[in-house]
C-alpha positions as CSV (number, residue, x, y, z in Angstrom):
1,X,-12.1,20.9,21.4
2,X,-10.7,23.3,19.2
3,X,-12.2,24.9,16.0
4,X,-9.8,22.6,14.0
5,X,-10.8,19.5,15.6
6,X,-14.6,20.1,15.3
7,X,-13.8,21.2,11.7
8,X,-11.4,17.6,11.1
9,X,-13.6,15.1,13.6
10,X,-16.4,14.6,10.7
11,X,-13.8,13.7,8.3
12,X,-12.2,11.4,10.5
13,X,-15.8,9.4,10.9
14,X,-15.9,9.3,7.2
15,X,-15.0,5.6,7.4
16,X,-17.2,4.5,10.2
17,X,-18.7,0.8,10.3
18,X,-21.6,2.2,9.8
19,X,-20.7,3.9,6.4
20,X,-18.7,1.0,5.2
21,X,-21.4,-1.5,5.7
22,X,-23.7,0.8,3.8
23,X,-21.4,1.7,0.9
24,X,-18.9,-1.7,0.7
25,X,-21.0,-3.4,-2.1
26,X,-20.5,-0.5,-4.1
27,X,-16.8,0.7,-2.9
28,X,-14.5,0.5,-5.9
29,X,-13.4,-3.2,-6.1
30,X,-10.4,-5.2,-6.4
31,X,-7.1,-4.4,-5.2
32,X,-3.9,-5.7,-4.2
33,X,-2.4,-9.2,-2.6
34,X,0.1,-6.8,-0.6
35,X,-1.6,-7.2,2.5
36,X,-1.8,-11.1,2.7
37,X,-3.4,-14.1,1.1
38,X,-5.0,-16.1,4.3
39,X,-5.4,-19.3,5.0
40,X,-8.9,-19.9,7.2
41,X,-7.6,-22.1,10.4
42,X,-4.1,-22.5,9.8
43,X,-1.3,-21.0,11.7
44,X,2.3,-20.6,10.2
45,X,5.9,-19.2,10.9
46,X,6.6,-16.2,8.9
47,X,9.4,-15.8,6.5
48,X,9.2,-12.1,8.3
49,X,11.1,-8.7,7.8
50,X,14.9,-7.5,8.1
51,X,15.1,-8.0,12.1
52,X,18.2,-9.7,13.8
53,X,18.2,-11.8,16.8
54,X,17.0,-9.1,19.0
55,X,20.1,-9.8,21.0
56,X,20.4,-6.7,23.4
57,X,23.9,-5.2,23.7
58,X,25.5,-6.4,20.8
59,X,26.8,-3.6,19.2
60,X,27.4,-4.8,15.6
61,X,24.1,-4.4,13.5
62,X,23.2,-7.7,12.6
63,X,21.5,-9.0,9.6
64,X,18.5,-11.1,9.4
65,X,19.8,-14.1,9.8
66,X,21.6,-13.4,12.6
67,X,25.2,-13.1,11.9
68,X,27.3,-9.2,12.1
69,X,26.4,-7.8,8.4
70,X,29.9,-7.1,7.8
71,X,31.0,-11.5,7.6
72,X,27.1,-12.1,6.9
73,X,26.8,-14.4,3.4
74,X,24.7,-16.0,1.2
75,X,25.8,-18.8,-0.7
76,X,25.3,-18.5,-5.0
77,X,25.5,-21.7,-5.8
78,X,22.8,-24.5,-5.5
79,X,19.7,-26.0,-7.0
80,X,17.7,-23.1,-6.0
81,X,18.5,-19.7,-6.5
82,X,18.9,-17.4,-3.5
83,X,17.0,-14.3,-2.8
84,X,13.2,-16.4,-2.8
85,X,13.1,-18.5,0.2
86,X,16.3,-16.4,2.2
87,X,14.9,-14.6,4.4
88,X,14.7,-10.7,3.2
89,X,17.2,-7.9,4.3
90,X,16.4,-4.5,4.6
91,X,16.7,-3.2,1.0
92,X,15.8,-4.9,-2.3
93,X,16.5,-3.7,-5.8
94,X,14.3,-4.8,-8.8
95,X,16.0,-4.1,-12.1
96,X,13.8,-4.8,-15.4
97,X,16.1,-5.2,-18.4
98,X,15.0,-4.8,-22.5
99,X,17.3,-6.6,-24.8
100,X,18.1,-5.0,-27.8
101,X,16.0,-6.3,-30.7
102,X,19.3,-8.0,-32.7
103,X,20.3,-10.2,-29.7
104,X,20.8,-13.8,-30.4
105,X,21.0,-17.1,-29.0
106,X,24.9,-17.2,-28.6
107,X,24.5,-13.7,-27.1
108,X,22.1,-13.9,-24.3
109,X,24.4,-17.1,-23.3
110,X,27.1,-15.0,-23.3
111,X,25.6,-12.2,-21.0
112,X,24.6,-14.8,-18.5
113,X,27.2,-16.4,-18.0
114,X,29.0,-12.9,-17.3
115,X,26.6,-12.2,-14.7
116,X,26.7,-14.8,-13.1
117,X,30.1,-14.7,-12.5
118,X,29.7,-11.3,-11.3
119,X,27.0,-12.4,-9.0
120,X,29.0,-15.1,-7.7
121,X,32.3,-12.9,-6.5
122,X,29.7,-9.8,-5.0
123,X,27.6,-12.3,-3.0
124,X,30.6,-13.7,-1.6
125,X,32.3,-10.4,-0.5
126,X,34.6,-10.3,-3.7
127,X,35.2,-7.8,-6.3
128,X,34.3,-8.9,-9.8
129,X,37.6,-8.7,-12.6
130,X,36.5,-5.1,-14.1
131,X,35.8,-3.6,-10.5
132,X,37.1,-0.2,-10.0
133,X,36.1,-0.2,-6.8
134,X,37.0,-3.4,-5.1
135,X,37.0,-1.8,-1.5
136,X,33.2,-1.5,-1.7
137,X,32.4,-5.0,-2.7
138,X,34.0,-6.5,0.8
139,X,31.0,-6.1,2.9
140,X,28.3,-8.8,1.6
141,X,25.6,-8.2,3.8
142,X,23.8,-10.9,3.0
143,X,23.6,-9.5,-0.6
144,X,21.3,-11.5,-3.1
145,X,21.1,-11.4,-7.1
146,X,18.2,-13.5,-8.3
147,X,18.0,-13.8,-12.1
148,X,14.4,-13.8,-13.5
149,X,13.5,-14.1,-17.5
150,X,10.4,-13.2,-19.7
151,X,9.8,-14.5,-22.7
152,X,11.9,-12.8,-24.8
153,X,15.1,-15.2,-23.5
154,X,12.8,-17.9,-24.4
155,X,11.6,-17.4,-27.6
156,X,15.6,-16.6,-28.4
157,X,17.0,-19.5,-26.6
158,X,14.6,-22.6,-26.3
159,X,11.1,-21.6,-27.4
160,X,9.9,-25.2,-25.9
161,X,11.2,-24.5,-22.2
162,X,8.8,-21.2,-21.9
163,X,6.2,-22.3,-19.2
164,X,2.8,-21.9,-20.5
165,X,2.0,-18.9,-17.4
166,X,4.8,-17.1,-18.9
167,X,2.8,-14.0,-19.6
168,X,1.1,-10.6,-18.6
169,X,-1.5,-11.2,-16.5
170,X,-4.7,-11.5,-17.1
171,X,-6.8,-7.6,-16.9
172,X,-8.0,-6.8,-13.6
173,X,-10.1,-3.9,-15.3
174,X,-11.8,-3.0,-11.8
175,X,-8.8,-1.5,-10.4
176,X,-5.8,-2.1,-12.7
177,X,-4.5,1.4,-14.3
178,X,-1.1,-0.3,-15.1
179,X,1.7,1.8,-17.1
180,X,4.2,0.2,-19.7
181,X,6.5,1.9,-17.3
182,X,6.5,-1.3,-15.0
183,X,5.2,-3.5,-17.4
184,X,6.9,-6.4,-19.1
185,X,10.7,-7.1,-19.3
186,X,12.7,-9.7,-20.8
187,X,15.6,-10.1,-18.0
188,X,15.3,-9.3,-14.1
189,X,18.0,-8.7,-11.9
190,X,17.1,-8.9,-7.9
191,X,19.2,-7.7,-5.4
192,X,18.7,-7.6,-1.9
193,X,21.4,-6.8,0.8
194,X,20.5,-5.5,4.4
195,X,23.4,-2.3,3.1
196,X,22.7,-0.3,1.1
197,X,26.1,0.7,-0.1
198,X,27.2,-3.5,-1.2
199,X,23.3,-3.2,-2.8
200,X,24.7,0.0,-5.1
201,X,28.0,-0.9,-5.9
202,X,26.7,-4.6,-6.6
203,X,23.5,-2.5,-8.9
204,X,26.3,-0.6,-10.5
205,X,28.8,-4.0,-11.4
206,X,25.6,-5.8,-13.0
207,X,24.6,-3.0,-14.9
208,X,28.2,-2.4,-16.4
209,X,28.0,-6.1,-17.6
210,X,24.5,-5.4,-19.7
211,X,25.7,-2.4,-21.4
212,X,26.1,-3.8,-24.8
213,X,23.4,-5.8,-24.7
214,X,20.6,-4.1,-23.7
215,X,18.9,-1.1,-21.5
216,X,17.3,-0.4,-18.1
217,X,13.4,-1.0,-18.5
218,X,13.0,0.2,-14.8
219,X,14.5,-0.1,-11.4
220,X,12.0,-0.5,-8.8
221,X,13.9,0.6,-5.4
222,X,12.0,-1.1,-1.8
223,X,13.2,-1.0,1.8
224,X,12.1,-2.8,4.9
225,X,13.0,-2.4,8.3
226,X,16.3,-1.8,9.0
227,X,18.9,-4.7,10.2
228,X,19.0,-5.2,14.0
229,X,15.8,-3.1,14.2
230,X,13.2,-5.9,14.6
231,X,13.4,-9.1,16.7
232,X,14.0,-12.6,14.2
233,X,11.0,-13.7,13.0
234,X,9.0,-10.5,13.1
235,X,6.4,-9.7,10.2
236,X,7.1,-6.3,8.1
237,X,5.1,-3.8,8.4
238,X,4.0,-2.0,4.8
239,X,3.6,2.6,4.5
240,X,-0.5,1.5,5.6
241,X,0.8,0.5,9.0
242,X,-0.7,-2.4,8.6
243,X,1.6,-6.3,9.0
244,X,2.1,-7.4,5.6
245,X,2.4,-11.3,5.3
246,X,1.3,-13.1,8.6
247,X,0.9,-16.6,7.1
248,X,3.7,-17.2,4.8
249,X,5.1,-20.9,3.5
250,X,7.8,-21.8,5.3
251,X,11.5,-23.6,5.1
252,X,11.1,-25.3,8.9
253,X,8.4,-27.7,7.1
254,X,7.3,-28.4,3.7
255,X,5.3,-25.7,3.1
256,X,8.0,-23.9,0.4
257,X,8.4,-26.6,-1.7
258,X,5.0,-27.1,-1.7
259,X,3.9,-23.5,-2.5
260,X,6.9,-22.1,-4.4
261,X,8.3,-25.4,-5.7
262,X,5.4,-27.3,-6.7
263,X,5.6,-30.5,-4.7
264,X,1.8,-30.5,-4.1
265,X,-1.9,-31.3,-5.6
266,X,-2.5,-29.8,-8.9
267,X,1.1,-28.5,-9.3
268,X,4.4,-28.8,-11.3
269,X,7.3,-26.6,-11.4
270,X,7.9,-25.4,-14.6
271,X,12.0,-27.1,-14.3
272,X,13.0,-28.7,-11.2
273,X,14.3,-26.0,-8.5
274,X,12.7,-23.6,-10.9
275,X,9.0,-21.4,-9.9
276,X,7.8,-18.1,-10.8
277,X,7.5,-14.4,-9.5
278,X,4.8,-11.6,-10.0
279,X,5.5,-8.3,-9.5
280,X,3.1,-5.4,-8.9
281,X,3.7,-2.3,-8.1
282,X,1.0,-0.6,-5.8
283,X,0.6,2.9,-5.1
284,X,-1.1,3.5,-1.7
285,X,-2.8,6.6,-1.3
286,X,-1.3,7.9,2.0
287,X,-3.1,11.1,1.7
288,X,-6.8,9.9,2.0
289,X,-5.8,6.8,4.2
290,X,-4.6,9.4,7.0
291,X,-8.7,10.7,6.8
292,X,-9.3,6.8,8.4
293,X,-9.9,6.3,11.9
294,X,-8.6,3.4,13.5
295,X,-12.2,1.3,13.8
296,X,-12.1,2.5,9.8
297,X,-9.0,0.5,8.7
298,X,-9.5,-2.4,11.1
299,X,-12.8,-3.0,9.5
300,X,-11.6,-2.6,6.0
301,X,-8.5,-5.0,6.6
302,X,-10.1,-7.4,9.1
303,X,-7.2,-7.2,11.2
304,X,-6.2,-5.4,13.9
305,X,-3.9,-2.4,13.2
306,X,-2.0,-2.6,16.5
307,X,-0.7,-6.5,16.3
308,X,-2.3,-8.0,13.0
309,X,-4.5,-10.3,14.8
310,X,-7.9,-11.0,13.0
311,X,-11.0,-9.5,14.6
312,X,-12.0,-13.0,15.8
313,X,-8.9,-13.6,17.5
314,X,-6.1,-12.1,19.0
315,X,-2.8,-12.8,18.5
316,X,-1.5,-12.2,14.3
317,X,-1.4,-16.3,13.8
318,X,-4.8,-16.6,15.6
319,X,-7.1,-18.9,12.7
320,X,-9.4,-16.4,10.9
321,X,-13.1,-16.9,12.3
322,X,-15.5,-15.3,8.9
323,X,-18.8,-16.7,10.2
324,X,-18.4,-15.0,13.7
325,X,-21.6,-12.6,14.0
326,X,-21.6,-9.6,16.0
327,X,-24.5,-9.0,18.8
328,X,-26.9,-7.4,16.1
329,X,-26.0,-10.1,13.8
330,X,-23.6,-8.6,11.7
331,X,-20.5,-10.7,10.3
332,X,-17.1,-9.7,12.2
333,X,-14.8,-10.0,9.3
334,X,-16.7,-7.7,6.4
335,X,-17.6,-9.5,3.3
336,X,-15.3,-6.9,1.4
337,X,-12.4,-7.0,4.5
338,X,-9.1,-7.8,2.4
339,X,-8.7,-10.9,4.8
340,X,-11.7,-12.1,3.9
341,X,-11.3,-11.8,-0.1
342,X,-8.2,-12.7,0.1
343,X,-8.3,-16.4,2.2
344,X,-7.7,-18.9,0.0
345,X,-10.6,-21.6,-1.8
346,X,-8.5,-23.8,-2.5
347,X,-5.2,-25.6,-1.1
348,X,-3.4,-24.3,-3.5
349,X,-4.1,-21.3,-3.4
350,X,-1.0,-19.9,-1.5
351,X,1.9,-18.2,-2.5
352,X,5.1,-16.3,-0.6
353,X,4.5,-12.8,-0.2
354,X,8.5,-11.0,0.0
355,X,7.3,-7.4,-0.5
356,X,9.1,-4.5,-0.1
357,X,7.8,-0.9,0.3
358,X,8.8,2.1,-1.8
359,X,8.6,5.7,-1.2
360,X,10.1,8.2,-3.9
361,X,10.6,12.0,-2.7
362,X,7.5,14.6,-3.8
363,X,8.9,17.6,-5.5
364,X,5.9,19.9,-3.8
365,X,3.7,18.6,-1.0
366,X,0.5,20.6,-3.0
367,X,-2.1,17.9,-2.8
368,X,-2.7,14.5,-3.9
369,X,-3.3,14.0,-8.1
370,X,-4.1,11.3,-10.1
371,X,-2.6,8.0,-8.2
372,X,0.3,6.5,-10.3
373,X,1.5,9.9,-11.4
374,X,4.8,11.5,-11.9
375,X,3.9,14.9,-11.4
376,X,4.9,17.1,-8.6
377,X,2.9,17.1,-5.2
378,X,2.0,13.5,-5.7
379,X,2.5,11.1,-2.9
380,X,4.6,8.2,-4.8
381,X,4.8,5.9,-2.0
382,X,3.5,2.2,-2.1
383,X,4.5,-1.3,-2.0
384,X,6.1,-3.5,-4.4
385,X,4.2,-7.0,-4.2
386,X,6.7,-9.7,-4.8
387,X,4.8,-13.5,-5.4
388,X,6.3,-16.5,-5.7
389,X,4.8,-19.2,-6.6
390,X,4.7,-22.6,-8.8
391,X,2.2,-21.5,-10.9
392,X,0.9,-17.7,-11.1
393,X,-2.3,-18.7,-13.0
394,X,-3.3,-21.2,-10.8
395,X,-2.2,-20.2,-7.6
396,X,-1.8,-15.6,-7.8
397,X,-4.6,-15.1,-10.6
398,X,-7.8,-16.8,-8.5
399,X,-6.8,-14.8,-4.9
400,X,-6.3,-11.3,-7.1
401,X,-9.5,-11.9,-8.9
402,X,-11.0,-11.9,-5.9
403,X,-9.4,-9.2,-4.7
404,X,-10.4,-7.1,-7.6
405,X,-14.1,-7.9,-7.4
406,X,-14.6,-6.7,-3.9
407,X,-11.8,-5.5,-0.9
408,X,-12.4,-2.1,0.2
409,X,-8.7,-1.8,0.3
410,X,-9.3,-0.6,-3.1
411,X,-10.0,2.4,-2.2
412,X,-7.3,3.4,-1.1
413,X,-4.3,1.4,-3.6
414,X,-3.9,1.5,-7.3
415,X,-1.7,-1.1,-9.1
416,X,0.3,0.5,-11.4
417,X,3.0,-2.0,-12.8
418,X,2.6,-5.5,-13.5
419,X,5.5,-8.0,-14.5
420,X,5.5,-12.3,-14.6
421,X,8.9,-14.1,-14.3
422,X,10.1,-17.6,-14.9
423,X,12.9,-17.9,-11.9
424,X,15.3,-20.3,-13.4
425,X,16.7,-23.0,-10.8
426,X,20.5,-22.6,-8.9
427,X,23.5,-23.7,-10.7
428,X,26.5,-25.8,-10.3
429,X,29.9,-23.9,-9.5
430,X,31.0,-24.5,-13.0
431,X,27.8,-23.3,-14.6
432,X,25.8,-20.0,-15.0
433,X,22.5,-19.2,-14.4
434,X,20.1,-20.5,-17.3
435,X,23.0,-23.1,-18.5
436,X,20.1,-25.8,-18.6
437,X,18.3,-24.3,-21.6
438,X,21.4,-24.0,-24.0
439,X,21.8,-28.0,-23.7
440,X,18.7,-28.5,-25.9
């Protein structure tokens, strides 16, 4: 062993069992839903990351769904709105808009009916009327645009229709350290695509419609695997390492309209076809994760790094054991593993997890400062945790608070932004997103 690897090995131990049975009651609690909410006992098909058909020697990347990107499609119109329950490309764009404070009613019906025009020609492979560069809107790519609104086109529009959950979050003191940054917004623009050119161009075309209505907020820029790169079906991996989203609801049963669109128990969409998304943005602190040792992050996730199956099991959609004991009497999964706080009480309890990660270039590689910073030599890299769900109070609040009581993942994540989302339903081909609430 060399001097460096006697000098490193103690660090490495840091996060032993041993230590984090001793100091988990008092590890710095909370933390994020990024890494899954778990249902005890129940399997599940994942909705999955960016991969094709894992068709070997087809030389045309292909998109998640299967189809050569170039031809690949997503249809705009419906009673749901693509880009919740399609199945994610590689790259998703989250744009947060802030209207400008004279906007009115007439106004905001004007600006959404122009983007959804827009959004209608890119998705399928067509150049909106003020495109000056209508060669780059022919590849769709399975581009997306998913409209989302805050209160702010509510209160303007139909103060009645706002759902009730329509609001910031409750405060996760524990671990929250959120910045106005990514906070709030009162129109989100979505766009996924599995190229990153069509996602651009399309980025740029939306953007040029808002101009005289109001400004960016933020942009919050995630990638998954690329296209073709995974086999169909296969659950992303987040910057941790770790498989982010092994039991997801599901279009191949009823599982999505239960969970997303409210046909269940205790739960009522907010508008038929309509449902809700949180956003959080959560820095992950690379540079003190890579001091963990394998045993370390197992233990802290109560999953196995290598395949995602739980430590009582061992394949990923393996039901979660938490009363196995070890020999000596210990509990397998750790009273604060993120599997553990994070499996659900209550039926439902369950939302779709679409995240995507992010990873902004350090100026200086000089060491790792306050987590959530802008400054130079900061690792900026983390995931942005997309939920869907019916209801976020009912179904997103109860898991997090949970999370942010006790999940040694804390340690090592910081949420940063926090935004809430009323996902308006589909519309017809002669209508625009949000038509419904101009009838009242």
């Amino acid at each position: 062993m060399t001097d460096d690897q006697k000098q490193s090995a103690p660090r490495r131990s840091l996060w032993s069992r041993r230590n984090l049975l001793i100091g988990g009651a008092t590890a710095s609690a909370g933390a994020v839903a990024g890494v899954g909410v778990e249902l005890a006992g129940r399997g599940g098909t994942r909705e999955g990351g960016s991969g094709g058909d894992g068709n070997e020697g087809n030389p045309q990347a292909v998109a998640s769904g299967g189809a050569p990107l170039a031809s690949s499609r997503v249809e705009f119109h419906g009673k749901r709105q693509a880009g919740v329950a399609t199945p994610a490309p590689a790259y998703g764009n989250f744009i947060g808009l802030r209207l400008r404070d004279s906007i009115g009613r007439d106004d905001i019906k004007r600006l959404l009916r122009i983007l959804s025009e827009d959004a209608r020609a890119l998705m399928s492979g067509k150049a909106p009327l003020n495109d000056q560069e209508p060669e780059l809107a022919e590849i769709s790519a399975n581009l997306t645009v998913t409209f989302g609104f805050g209160e702010r086109i509510f209160d303007v529009v139909n103060p009645q229709g706002k759902p009730t959950w329509l609001k910031p979050l409750p405060a996760f003191d524990k671990i929250d350290r959120l910045s106005d940054d990514w906070g709030p917004a009162d129109l989100l623009l979505q766009l996924c695509c599995d190229d990153k050119v069509t996602l651009a161009h399309a980025q740029r075309m939306l953007l040029k419609d808002t101009r005289s209505f109001g400004s960016v907020h933020w942009v919050q820029d995630g990638f998954r695997n690329a296209a073709g790169s995974l086999k169909k079906g296969t659950t992303m991996r987040n910057l941790f390492g770790q498989i982010d989203g092994t039991i997801n609801p599901t279009t191949e049963d009823s599982s999505m309209d239960e969970v997303v669109y409210g046909n269940m128990d205790g739960l009522k969409p907010w508008v038929d076809g309509g449902t809700s998304l949180v956003i959080r943005r959560i820095h992950m602190n690379l540079d003190t994760w890579d001091e963990v040792d394998g045993p370390g992050r197992e233990d802290a996730v109560g999953r196995k790094i290598s395949n995602g199956a739980p430590l009582t099991g061992s394949k990923e959609t393996d039901p979660v054991d938490l009363s196995a004991k070890t020999p000596i009497g210990f509990p397998v999964i750790a009273e604060y593993a993120h599997i553990r706080r994070a499996t659900a009480k209550a039926p439902h309890e369950r939302i779709l997890r679409r995240p995507y990660n992010y990873d902004v270039p350090v100026s200086h590689a000089s060491g790792l400062a306050e987590a959530g910073s802008t400054t130079g030599g900061v690792s900026q890299t983390g995931l942005i945790f997309a939920s869907y769900q019916t209801d976020p109070v009912k179904q997103f609040v109860p898991i997090q608070q949970r999370l942010a009581d006790l999940d040694m993942l804390n340690t090592w994540t910081v949420p940063i932004g926090s935004a809430v989302f009323a996902i308006p339903p589909g519309c017809h081909e002669d209508g625009f997103i949000g038509d419904f609430l101009f009838e009242a």
